[in-house]
C-alpha positions, 0 to 999 in steps of 0.5 A: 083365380085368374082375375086375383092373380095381380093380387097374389103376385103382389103378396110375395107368392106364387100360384100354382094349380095342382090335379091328379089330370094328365098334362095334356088334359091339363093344358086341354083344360087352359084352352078351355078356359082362354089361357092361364097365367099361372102354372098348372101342375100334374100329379098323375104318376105315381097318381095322387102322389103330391095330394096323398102326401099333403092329406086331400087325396079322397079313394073314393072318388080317386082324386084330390078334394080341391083345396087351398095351400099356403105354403112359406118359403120354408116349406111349412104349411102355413093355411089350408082350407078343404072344400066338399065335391062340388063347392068352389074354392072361395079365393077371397078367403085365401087372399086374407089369409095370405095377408094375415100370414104376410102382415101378422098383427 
């Protein structure tokens, strides 16, 4: 996500990673990785809340299938895009899909 990040700024849009992780575990994860720009966020308490309420939420493995939002200013929910236990987010694809959304037609 990272190395799109110039590309979703440029689209009117802001970037945000959302997991049912405590904070600190959160922030232990960013320095994992060398540092992310973008803000991550903890549905921790009351757990899962955030991802029960928009559907991705799996009790099976007690926390959220990874997925993709793109939410407008209004708050409606514009494009989502789900991914099974172990498949990487395809961030390309959420690119286009935030160009069709910006630019219809």
């Amino acid at each position: 996500m990272e190395a799109f990040l110039d590309e979703f700024e440029g689209l009117n849009s802001q970037v945000l990673a959302v997991s049912c992780d405590p904070i600190a575990s959160k922030e232990a994860w960013g320095k994992w990785l060398g540092g992310i720009s973008y803000p991550l966020v903890s549905d921790f308490w009351p757990h899962g809340e955030m991802s029960q309420a928009y559907g991705v939420f799996n009790p099976e493995f007690g926390r959220p299938d990874r997925a993709f939002f793109i939410v407008d200013k209004q708050g409606i929910i514009r494009w989502i895009k789900t991914f099974k236990p172990g498949e990487l987010p395809d961030t390309v694809q959420a690119l286009e899909a935030l160009r069709a959304i910006e630019n219809p037609g």
